[in-house]
C-alpha positions as CSV (number, residue, x, y, z in Angstrom):
1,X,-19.5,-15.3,-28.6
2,X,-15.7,-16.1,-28.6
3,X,-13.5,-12.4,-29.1
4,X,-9.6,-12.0,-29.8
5,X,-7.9,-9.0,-28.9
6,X,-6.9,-6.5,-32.0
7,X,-4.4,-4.0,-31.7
8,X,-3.5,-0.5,-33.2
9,X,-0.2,1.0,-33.5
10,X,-0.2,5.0,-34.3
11,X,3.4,6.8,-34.5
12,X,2.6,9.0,-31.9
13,X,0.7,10.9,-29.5
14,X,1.3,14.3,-27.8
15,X,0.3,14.9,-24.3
16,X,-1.6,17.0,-23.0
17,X,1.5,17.7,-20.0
18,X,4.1,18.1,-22.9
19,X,5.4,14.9,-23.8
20,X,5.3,13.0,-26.9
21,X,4.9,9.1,-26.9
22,X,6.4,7.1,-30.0
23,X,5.6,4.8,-30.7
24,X,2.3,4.3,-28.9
25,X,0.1,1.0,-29.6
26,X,-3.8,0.0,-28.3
27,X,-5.3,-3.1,-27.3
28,X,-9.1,-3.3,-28.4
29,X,-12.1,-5.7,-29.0
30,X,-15.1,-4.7,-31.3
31,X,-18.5,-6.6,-31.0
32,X,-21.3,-6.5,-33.6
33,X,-21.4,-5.5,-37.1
34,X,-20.4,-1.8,-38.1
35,X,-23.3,-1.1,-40.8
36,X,-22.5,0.4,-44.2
37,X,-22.8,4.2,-43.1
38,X,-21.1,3.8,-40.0
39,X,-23.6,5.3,-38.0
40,X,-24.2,2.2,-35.5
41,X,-21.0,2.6,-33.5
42,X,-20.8,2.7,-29.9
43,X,-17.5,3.4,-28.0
44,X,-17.4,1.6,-24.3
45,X,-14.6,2.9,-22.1
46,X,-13.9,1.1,-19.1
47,X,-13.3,2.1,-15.3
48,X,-9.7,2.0,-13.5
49,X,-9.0,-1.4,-13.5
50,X,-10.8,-2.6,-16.2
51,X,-9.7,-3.2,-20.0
52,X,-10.8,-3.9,-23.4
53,X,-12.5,-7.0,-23.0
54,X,-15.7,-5.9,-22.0
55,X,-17.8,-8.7,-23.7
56,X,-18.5,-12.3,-24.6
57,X,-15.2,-14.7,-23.7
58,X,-12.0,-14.4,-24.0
59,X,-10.2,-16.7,-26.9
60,X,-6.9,-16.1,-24.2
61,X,-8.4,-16.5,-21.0
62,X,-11.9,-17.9,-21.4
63,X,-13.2,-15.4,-19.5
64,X,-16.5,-13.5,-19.9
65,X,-16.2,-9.4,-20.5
66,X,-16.4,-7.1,-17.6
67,X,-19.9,-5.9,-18.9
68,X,-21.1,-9.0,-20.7
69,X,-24.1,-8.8,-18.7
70,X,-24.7,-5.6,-20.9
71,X,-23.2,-6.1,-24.3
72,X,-24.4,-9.1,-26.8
73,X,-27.4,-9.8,-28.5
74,X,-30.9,-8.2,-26.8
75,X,-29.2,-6.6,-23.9
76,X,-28.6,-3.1,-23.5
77,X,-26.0,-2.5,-25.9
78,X,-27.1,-4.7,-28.6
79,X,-24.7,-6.5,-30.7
80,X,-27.5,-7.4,-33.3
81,X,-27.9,-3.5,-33.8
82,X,-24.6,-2.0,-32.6
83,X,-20.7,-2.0,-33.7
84,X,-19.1,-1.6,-30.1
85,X,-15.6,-0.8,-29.7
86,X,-13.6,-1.1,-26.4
87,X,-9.8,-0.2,-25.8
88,X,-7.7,-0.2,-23.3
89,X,-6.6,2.9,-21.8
90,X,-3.5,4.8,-22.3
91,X,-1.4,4.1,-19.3
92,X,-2.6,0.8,-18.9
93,X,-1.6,-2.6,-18.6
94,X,-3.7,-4.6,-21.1
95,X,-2.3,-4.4,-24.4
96,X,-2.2,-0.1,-24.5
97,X,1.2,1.2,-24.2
98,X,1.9,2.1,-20.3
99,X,4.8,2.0,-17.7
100,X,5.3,-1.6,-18.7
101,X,5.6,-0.7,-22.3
102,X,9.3,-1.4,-23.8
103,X,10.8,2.2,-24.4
104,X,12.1,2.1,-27.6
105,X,15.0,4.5,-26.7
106,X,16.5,2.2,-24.0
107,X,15.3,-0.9,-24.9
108,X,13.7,-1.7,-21.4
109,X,10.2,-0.9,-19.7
110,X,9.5,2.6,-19.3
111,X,8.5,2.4,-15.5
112,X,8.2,5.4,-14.0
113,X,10.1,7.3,-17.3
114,X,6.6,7.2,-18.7
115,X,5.0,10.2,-19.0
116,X,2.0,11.3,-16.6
117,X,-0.9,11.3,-18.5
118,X,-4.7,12.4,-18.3
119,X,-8.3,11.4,-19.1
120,X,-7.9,13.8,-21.8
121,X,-4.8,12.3,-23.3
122,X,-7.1,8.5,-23.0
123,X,-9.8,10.1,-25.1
124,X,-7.2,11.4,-27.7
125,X,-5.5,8.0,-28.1
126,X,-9.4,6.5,-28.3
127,X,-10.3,8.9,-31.0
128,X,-7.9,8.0,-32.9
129,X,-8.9,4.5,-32.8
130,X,-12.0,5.2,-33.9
131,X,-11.0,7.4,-36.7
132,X,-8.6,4.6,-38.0
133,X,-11.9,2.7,-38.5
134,X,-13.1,5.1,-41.0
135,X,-16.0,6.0,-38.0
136,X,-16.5,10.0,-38.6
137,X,-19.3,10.0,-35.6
138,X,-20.3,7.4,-32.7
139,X,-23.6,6.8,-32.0
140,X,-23.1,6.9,-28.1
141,X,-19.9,7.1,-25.6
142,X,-21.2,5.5,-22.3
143,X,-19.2,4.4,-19.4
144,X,-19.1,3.8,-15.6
145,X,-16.9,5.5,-12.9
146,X,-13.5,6.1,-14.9
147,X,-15.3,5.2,-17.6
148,X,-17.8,8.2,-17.5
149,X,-15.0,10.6,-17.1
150,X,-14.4,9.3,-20.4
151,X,-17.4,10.0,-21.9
152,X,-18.0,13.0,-20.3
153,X,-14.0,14.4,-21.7
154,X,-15.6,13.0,-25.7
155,X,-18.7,15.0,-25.4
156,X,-17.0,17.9,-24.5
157,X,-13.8,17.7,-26.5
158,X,-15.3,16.3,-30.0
159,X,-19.4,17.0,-29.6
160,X,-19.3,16.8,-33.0
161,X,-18.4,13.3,-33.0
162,X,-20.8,12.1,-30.2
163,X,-24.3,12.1,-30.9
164,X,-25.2,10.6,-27.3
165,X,-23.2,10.2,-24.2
166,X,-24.3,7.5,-20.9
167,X,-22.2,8.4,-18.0
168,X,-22.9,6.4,-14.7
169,X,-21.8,6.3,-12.0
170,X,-19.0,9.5,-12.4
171,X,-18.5,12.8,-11.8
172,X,-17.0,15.7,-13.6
173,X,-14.1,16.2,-10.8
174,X,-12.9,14.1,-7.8
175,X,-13.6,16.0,-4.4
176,X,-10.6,15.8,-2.0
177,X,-12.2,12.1,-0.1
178,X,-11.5,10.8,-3.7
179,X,-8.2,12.0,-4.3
180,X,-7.2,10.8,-1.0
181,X,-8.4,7.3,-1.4
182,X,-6.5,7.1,-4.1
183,X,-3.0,9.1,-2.7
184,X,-3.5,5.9,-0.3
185,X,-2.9,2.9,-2.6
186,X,-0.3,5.1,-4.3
187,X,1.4,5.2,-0.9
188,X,1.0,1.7,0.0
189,X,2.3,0.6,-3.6
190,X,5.3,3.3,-3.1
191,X,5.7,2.1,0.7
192,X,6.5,-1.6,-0.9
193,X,10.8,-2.4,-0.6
194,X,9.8,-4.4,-3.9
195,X,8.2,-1.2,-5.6
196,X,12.3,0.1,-6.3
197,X,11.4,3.7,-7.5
198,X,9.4,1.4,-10.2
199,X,12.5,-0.3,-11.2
200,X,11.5,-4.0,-10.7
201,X,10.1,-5.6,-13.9
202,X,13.2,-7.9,-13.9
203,X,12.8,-8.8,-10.4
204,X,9.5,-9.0,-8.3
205,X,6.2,-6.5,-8.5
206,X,5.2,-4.2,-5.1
207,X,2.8,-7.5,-4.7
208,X,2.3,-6.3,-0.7
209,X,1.7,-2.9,-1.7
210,X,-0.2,-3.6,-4.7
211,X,-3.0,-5.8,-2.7
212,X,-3.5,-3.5,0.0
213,X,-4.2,-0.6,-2.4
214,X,-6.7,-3.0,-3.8
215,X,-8.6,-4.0,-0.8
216,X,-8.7,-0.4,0.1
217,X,-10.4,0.4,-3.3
218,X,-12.2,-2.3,-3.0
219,X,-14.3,-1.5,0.3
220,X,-15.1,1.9,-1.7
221,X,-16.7,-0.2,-4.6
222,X,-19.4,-1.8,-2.0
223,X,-21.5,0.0,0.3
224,X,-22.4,-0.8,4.0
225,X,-25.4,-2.5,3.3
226,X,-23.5,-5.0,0.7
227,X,-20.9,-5.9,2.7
228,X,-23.0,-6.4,6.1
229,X,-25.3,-8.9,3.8
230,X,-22.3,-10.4,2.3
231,X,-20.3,-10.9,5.5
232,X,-21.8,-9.6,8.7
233,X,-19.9,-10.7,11.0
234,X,-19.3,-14.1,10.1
235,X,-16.3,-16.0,11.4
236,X,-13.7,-17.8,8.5
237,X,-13.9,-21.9,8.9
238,X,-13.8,-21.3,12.9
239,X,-16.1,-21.2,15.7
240,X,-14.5,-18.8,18.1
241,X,-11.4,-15.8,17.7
242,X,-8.0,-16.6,17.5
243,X,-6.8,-14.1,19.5
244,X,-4.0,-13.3,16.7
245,X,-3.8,-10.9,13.6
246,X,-4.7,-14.0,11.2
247,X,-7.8,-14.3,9.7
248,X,-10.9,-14.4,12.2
249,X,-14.0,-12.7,10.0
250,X,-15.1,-14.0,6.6
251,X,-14.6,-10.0,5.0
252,X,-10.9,-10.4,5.6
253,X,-10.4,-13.3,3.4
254,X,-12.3,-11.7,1.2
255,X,-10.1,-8.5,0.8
256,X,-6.6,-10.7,0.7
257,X,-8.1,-12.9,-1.6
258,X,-9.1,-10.2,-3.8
259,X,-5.5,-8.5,-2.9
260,X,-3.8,-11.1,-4.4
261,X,-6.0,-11.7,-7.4
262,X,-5.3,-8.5,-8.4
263,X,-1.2,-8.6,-8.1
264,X,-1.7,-11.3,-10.6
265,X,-2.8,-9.0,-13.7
266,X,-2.4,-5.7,-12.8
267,X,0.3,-3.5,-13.0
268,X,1.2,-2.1,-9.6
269,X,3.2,1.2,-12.1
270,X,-0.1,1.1,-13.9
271,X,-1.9,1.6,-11.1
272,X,-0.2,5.1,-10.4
273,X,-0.9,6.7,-13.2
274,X,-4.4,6.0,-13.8
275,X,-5.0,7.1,-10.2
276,X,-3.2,10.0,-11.1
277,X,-5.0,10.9,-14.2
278,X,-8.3,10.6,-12.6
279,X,-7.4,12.9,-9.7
280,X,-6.3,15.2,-12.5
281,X,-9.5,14.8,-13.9
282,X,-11.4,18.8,-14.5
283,X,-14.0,18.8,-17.0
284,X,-13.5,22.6,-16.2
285,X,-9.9,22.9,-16.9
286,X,-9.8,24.4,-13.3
287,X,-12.2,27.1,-13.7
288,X,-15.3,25.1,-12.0
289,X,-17.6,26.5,-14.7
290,X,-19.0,23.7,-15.4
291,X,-21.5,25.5,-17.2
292,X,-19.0,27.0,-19.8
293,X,-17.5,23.1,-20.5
294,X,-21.6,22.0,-22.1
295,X,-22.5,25.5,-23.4
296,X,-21.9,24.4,-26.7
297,X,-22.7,21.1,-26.6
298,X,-25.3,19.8,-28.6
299,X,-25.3,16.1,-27.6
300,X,-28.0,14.1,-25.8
301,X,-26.7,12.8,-22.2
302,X,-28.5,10.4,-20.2
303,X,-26.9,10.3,-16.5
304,X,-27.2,7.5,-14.1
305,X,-26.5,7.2,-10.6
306,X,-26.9,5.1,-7.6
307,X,-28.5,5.3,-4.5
308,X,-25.9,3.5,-2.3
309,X,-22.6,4.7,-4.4
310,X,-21.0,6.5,-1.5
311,X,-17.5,6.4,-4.0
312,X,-19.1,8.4,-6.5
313,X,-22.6,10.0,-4.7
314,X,-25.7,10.8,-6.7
315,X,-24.8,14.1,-6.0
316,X,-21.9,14.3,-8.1
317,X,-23.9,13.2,-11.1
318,X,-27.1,15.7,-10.3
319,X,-24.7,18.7,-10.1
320,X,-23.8,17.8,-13.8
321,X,-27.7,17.3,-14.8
322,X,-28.2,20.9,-13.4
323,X,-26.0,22.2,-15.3
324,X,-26.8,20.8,-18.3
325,X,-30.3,21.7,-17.5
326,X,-28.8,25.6,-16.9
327,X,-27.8,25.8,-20.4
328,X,-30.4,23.7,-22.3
329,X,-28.8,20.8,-22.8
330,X,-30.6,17.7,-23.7
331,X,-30.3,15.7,-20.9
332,X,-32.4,12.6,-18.8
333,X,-31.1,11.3,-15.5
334,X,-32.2,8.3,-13.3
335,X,-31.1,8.1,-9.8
336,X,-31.2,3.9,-9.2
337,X,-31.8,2.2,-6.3
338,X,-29.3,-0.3,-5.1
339,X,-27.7,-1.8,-2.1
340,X,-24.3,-2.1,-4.2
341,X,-22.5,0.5,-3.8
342,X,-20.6,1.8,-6.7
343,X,-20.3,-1.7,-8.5
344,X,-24.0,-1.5,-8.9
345,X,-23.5,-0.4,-12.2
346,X,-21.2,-4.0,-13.2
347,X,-23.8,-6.1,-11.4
348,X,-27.6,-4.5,-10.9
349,X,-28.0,-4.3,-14.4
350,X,-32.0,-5.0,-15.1
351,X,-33.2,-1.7,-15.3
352,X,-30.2,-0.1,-16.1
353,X,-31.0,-2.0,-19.5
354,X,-33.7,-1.1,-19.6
355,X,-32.8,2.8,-19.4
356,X,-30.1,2.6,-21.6
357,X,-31.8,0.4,-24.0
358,X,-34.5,3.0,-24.5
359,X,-32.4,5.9,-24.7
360,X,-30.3,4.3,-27.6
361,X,-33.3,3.4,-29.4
362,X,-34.4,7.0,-29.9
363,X,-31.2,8.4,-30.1
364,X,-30.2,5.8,-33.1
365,X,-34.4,7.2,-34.3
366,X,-33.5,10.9,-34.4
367,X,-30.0,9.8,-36.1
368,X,-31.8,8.0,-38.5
369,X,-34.5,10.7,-39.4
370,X,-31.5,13.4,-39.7
């Protein structure tokens, strides 16, 4: 399944801090056929780095989607049943308008002019995507990490537009270890001479800065057990240390290689204010009654975690399935097992399809006997 990039251009969005974009413009894919009632639509939102292409390949790169092990024909989210819908986030660097984006008032990126922004202010921009496509209601919001803040800001924002909701993989706040992984790769990015205050899309990205931010978040997305299987302590295309600050083990290479992979289409501006907006992430609005955010909430939520996610902890996910429990909400929850750490939910995918797969299929049931 070949895909090409769409994109939607609104004339503006207000911000939940204040500001007002204008214009502001989103990148998205769709897979699958929307059905006559629109009833069969599923909205994907992605995780920090990620972007709209979430499935088949690429007609631009040639590359397969982020979660094309779980999108297309008989897997989870099933293109022969489902419409899917994936944009890019708001703040991004994909196609959705973000630091990069021309400012229309000076003619030149907005760097660190843009606006700070919030999963809130995401959801917004993606509802009224969705609304451009004449979709009243979506069948199911479901994303992992980043992505289930997401869905977790829809069902709580506009239940009345979400009959399910999959989060995996989340939580409903960061705790003060995830905030301060991320103050890190902000500092190393800010730390980079080439960074200039943001200023320095007409010379040379924060490329240092940007790839060790990267290999920071990256040992958060694996888990002990991954990387001792992956790597050990295997030595890189030698026999014995150097006795030098090259490379010596097999995970270092790893890390700069994905360091500089990542420089290559990521924003290193970008990067700021997404790590920003999930830090400012409170499904509470700084209450912590998490209870009072689902009391009236009427849609079904199926909550997955991971056993080895030490980034995002099964706990984090059970304290929102108590809660929902607390107040009646409907509400199913598997803990998986996996050695993957937090990426399990990109890569151990058998019986998360399984999960998911049977959870859409009586939600789309119940939908269709309304």
């Amino acid at each position: 399944m070949v895909v090409e990039p769409c994109c939607a251009r609104f004339e503006s969005i207000s911000l939940e801090g204040g500001a007002t974009l204008s214009p502001v413009e989103v990148a998205y894919e769709t897979y699958g056929q929307l059905n006559s009632s629109k009833s069969n639509a599923i909205l994907i939102t992605h995780a920090f780095t990620g972007d709209a292409h979430a499935a088949g390949i690429s007609h631009e790169s040639g590359k397969p989607g982020w979660w094309d092990n779980m999108i297309g024909p008989g897997k989870a989210f099933d293109t022969d049943r489902y419409f899917i819908i994936c944009s890019n986030v708001l703040g991004g660097c994909q196609g959705t308008t973000g630091p990069a984006s021309v400012n229309p008032a000076t003619g030149r990126p907005y760097a660190m002019s843009f606006p700070v922004i919030t999963i809130r202010d995401m959801v917004r921009l993606q509802k009224m995507l969705v609304e451009s496509l004449g979709i009243r209601r979506l069948l199911c919001v479901a994303g992992g990490s980043m992505g289930g803040m997401q869905a977790l800001e829809w069902a709580t924002s506009f239940p009345e537009m979400v009959r399910c909701c999959i989060p995996i993989a989340t939580t409903w706040r960061h705790s003060a270890q995830q905030i301060a992984f991320n103050e890190v790769g902000r500092q190393a990015i800010m730390a980079d001479p080439d960074w200039c205050g943001g200023e320095y899309y007409e010379t040379k990205p924060p490329a240092r800065g940007l790839a060790v931010a990267r290999m920071v978040g990256h040992i958060t997305y694996m888990s002990d057990e991954s990387m001792r299987e992956k790597f050990g302590r295997r030595l890189r295309e030698k026999d014995k240390l150097g006795f030098d600050f090259g490379v010596d083990f097999e995970v270092e290479s790893y890390l700069r290689y994905r360091g500089s992979q990542f420089v290559t289409r990521f924003d290193a501006n970008s990067y700021l204010y997404i790590t920003k907006a999930e830090d400012y992430f409170d499904l509470t609005n700084g209450t912590g009654r998490l209870a009072d955010a689902f009391r009236t909430v009427d849609t079904r939520f199926l909550v997955i975690s991971f056993t080895s996610d030490w980034l995002y902890p099964s706990y984090q996910s059970q304290e929102i399935v108590r809660v929902l429990r607390r107040v009646n909400g409907d509400v199913a929850y598997c803990d998986l097992q996996s050695n993957y750490g937090h990426d399990a939910f990109l890569v151990d995918v058998a019986e998360q399809t399984e999960i998911v797969r049977g959870f859409l299929d009586s939600t789309a049931r119940m939908a269709e006997a309304a």
